[in-house]
C-alpha positions as CSV (number, residue, x, y, z in Angstrom):
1,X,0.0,0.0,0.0
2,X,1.2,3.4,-0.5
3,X,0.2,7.2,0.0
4,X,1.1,11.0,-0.1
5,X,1.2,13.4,2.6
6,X,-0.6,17.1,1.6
7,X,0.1,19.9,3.9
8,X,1.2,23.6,3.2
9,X,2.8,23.4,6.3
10,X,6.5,21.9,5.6
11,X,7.7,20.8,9.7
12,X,3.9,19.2,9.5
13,X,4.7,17.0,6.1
14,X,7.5,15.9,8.2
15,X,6.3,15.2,11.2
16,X,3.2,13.0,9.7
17,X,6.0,10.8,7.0
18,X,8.0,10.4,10.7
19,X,5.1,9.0,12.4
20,X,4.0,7.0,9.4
21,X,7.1,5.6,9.2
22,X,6.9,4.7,12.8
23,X,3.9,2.7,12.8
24,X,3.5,1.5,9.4
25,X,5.2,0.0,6.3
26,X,3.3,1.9,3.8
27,X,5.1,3.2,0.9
28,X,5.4,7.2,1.1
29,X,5.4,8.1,-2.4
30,X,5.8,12.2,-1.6
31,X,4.9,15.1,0.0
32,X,2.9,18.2,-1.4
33,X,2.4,21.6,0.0
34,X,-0.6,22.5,-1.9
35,X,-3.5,20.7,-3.7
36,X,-2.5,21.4,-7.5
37,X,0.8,19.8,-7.1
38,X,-0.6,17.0,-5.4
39,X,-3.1,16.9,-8.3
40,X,-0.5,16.8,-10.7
41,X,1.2,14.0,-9.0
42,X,-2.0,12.0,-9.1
43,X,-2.5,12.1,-13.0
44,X,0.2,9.6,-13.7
45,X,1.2,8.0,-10.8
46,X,-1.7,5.7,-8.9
47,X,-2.1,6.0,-5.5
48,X,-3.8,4.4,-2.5
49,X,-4.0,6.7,0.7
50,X,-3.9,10.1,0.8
51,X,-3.4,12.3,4.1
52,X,-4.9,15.4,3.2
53,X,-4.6,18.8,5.4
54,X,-8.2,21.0,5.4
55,X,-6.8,24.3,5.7
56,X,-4.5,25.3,2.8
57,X,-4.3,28.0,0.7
58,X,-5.6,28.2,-3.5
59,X,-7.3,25.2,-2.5
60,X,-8.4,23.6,0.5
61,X,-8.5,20.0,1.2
62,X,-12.4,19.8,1.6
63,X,-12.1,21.5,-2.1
64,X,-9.6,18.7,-3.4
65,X,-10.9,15.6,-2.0
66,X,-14.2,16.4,-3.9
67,X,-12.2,15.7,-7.4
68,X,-9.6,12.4,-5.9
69,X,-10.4,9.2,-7.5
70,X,-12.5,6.8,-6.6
71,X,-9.8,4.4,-5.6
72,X,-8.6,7.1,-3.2
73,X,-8.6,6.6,-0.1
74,X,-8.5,9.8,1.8
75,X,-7.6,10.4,5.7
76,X,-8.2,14.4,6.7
77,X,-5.5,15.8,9.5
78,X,-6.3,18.9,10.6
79,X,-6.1,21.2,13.9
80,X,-9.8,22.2,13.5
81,X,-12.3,19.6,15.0
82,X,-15.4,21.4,13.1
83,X,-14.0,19.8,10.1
84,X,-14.9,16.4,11.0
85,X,-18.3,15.9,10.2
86,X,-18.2,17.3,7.0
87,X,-14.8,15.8,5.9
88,X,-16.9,12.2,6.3
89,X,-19.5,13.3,4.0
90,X,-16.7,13.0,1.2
91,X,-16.2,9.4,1.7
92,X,-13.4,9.5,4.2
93,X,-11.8,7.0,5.4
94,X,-10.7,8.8,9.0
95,X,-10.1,12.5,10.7
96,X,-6.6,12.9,12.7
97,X,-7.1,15.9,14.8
98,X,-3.3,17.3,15.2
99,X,-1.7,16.7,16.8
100,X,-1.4,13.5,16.0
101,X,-1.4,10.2,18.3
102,X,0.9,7.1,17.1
103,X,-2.1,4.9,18.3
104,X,-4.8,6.5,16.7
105,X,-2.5,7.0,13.1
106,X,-1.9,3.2,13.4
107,X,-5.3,2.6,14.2
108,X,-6.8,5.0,10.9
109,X,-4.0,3.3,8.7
110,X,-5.3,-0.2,9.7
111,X,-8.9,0.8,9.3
112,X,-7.4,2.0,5.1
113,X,-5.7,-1.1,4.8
114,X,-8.6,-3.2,5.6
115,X,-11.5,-1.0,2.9
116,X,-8.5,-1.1,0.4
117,X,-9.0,-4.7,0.5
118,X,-12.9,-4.7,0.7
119,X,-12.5,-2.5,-2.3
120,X,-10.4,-4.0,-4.3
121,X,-11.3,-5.7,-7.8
122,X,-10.3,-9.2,-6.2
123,X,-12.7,-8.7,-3.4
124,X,-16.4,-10.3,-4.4
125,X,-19.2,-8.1,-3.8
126,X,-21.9,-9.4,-2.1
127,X,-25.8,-8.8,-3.7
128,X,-28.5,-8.3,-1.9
129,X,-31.8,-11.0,-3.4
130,X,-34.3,-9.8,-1.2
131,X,-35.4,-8.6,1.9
132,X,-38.3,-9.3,4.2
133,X,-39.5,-7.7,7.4
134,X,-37.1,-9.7,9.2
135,X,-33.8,-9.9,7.1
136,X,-32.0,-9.6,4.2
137,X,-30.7,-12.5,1.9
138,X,-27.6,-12.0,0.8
139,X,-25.7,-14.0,-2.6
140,X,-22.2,-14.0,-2.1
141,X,-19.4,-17.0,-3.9
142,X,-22.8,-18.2,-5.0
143,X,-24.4,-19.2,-1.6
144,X,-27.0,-17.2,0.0
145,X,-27.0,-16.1,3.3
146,X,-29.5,-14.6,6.1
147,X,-28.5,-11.8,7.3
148,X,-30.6,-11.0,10.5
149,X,-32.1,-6.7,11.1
150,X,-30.9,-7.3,14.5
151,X,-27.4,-8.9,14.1
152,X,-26.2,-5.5,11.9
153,X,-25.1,-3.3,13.9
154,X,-24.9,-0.1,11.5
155,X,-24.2,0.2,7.4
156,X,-21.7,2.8,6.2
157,X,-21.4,4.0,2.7
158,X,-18.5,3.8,1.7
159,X,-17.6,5.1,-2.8
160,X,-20.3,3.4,-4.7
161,X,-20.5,0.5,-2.3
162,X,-22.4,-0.2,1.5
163,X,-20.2,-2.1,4.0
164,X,-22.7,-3.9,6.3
165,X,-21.2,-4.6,9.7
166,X,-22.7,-7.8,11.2
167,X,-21.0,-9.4,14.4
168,X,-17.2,-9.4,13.7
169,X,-17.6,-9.3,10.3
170,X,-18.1,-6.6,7.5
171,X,-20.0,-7.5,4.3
172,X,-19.8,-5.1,1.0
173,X,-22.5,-4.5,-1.0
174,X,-23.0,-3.0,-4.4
175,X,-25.3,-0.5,-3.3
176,X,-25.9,2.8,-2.2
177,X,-26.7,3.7,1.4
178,X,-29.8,5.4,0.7
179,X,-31.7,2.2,-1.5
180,X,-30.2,0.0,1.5
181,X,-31.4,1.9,4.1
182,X,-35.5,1.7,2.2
183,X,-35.1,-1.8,2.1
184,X,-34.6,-2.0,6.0
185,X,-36.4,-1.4,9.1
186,X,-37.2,2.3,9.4
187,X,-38.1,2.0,13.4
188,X,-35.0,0.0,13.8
189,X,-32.3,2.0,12.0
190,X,-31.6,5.3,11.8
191,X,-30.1,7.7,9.2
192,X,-27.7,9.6,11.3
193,X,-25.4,10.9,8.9
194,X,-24.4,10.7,5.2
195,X,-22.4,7.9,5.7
196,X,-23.9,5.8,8.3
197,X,-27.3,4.2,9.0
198,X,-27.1,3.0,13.1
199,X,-29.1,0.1,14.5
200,X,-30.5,1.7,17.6
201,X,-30.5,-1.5,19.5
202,X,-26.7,-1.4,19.5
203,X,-26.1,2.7,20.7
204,X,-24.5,2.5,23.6
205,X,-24.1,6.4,24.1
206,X,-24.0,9.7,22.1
207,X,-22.8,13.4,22.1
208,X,-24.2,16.3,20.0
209,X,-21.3,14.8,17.8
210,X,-21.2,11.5,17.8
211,X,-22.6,8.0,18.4
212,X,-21.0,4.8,20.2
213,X,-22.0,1.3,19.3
214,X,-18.8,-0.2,21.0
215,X,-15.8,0.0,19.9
216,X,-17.3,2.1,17.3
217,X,-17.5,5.9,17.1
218,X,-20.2,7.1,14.4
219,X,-20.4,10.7,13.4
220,X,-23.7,12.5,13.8
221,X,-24.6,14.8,10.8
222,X,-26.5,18.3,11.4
223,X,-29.0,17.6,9.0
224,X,-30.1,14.1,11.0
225,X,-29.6,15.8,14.1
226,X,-33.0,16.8,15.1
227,X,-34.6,13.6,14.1
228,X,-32.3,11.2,15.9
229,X,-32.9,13.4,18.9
230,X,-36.5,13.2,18.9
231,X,-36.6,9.5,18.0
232,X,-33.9,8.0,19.8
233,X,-33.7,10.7,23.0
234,X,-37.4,11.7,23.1
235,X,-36.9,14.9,22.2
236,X,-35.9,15.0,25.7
237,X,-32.4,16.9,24.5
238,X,-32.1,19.9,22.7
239,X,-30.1,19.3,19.5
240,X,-28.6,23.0,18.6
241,X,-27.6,22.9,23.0
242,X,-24.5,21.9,23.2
């Protein structure tokens, strides 16, 4: 696997290929200090990962991921935690707030090694047959499988694809999230962000930011807000009080 590092700020490139370098064998294949070089690099050379700074000048990184690749994987690093939310709504894979933890770079590289795989050619994509009020049947290596509502614990869309995360495991799907999420239990999941439809049965906790199924940490969009605050909470909570 390899990546590129863009940042306008040069001791920052550094640090982040030191610290990649530390906890990872990924190739670095360079480092950029603005957007248009990077997108130069990018029309003849292929790459994997990119670790993309938010605020930069001529173009910001918000701005750049928009036109990346679909095989792209993107990470955001940034010192501004308003970014977060927004920088998942372009498909990204992970947000490092700087600075940056060894743990949790080894921990978003691991996450882009594993949906590099998932999206990779060799990888079969599962197909959803049908679905009934209790489950979906999926046809993947040309068996089919039942796939429980209440063994997934969310869905997250991920490029043109679904990942379905059931138990331990995490199934892809040719689909978006939106003709996924109609095909499931409205009173059971929840739409809570662009990216990510949540099975409420699994929430362990939330913020006006986020939601925790586990291990897992889902970000909680503005625009689905109000309504997983008046479903899920009661409207007990006032969404815009933070």
């Amino acid at each position: 696997m390899n990546c590129i590092i863009v940042d306008d700020e040069p001791l920052a490139r550094e640090e982040m290929q030191a610290l990649i370098k530390e906890v990872s064998e990924i190739e670095i294949l360079g480092k950029f200090p603005n957007a248009p070089a990077a997108l130069s690099f990018l029309k003849v050379n292929e790459i994997d990962l990119i670790f993309l700074d938010i605020e930069m000048p001529m173009v910001t990184g918000l701005e750049f991921a928009a036109q990346l690749p679909k095989q792209a994987l993107t990470i955001f690093t940034t010192a501004y935690p308003q970014y977060a939310l927004k920088s998942y709504e372009l498909d990204a894979i992970d947000y490092l707030l700087k600075p940056i933890e060894k743990n949790r770079l080894q921990k978003a590289i691991k996450k882009a090694e594993v949906y590099k795989q998932l999206l990779s050619d060799n990888t079969e994509k599962n197909t959803i047959e049908t679905n009934t009020a209790d489950f979906l049947l999926i046809k993947s290596d040309r068996k089919f499988h039942r796939i429980n509502f209440s063994d997934i614990k969310f869905i997250e869309g991920l490029k043109d694809y679904v990942v379905i995360y059931v138990g331990n495991q995490k199934l892809i799907t040719a689909m978006n999230l939106k003709t996924i999420h109609q095909k499931i239990p409205q009173h059971l999941f929840l739409r809570v962000s662009k990216s990510y439809v949540v099975n409420i049965g699994y929430i362990d906790s939330f913020d006006h930011r986020s939601i925790y199924l586990g291990e897992f940490e889902v970000p909680l969009g503005d625009v689905y807000k109000k309504d997983f605050f008046t479903i899920y909470a009661g409207g007990a909570l006032d969404p815009e009080n933070e």
